[in-house]
C-alpha positions, 0 to 999 in steps of 0.5 A, a space after each residue: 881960419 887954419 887948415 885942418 888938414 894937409 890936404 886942405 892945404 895943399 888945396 888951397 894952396 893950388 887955388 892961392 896959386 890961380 887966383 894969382 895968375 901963377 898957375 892956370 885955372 884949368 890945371 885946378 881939380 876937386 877940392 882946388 878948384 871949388 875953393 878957387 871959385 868960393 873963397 876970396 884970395 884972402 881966405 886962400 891965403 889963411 888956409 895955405 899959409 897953415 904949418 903943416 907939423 901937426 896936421 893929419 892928411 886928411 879930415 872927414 867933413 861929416 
Protein backbone atom coordinates (compact mmCIF):
# COMPACT_ATOMS: atom_id res chain seq x y z
CA UNK A 1 0.00 0.00 0.00
CA UNK A 2 1.44 3.48 -1.22
CA UNK A 3 1.43 6.34 0.74
CA UNK A 4 -1.08 9.04 0.41
CA UNK A 5 0.84 11.57 1.39
CA UNK A 6 4.54 13.34 1.77
CA UNK A 7 4.19 13.50 5.13
CA UNK A 8 2.77 9.88 5.51
CA UNK A 9 6.05 9.00 3.93
CA UNK A 10 8.28 10.59 5.63
CA UNK A 11 6.64 9.16 8.66
CA UNK A 12 7.17 5.89 7.83
CA UNK A 13 10.42 6.48 6.64
CA UNK A 14 11.59 7.79 10.15
CA UNK A 15 9.80 4.65 11.64
CA UNK A 16 11.63 2.05 8.63
CA UNK A 17 14.67 3.69 10.05
CA UNK A 18 14.08 2.45 13.95
CA UNK A 19 12.98 -0.72 13.10
CA UNK A 20 16.11 -1.10 11.62
CA UNK A 21 18.35 -0.13 14.50
CA UNK A 22 19.65 2.98 12.02
CA UNK A 23 18.12 5.60 14.35
CA UNK A 24 16.96 5.57 18.10
CA UNK A 25 13.37 4.51 19.05
CA UNK A 26 13.53 7.53 21.21
CA UNK A 27 14.43 10.20 18.36
CA UNK A 28 10.75 8.99 16.96
CA UNK A 29 7.58 11.28 17.49
CA UNK A 30 3.63 11.23 16.56
CA UNK A 31 2.86 9.75 13.49
CA UNK A 32 6.58 7.97 13.30
CA UNK A 33 6.54 6.64 16.22
CA UNK A 34 2.68 4.95 16.17
CA UNK A 35 3.53 3.38 12.71
CA UNK A 36 6.85 1.92 14.43
CA UNK A 37 4.96 0.31 17.13
CA UNK A 38 1.55 -0.82 14.49
CA UNK A 39 3.34 -1.82 11.43
CA UNK A 40 5.73 -4.44 10.44
CA UNK A 41 9.09 -3.56 8.67
CA UNK A 42 7.45 -4.92 5.85
CA UNK A 43 4.72 -2.47 5.82
CA UNK A 44 7.12 0.29 6.66
CA UNK A 45 8.95 -0.11 3.67
CA UNK A 46 5.85 -0.19 1.15
CA UNK A 47 4.82 3.42 2.86
CA UNK A 48 8.36 4.74 2.35
CA UNK A 49 9.49 3.51 -0.64
CA UNK A 50 6.29 5.81 -2.19
CA UNK A 51 7.69 8.57 -5.00
CA UNK A 52 6.87 11.47 -4.02
CA UNK A 53 5.94 13.39 -7.38
CA UNK A 54 2.44 13.49 -6.96
CA UNK A 55 1.66 13.38 -3.80
CA UNK A 56 0.09 16.24 -1.59
CA UNK A 57 1.79 17.24 2.06
CA UNK A 58 -0.52 16.09 3.79
CA UNK A 59 -4.12 14.01 3.78
CA UNK A 60 -6.91 14.53 6.33
CA UNK A 61 -7.80 10.91 7.69
CA UNK A 62 -11.53 11.75 7.98
Amino acid sequence: MPARSKAQQRAAGAALSAKRGETKVGDLKGASKDMYDSMSEDELQDFAATELDDLPDHVDDA
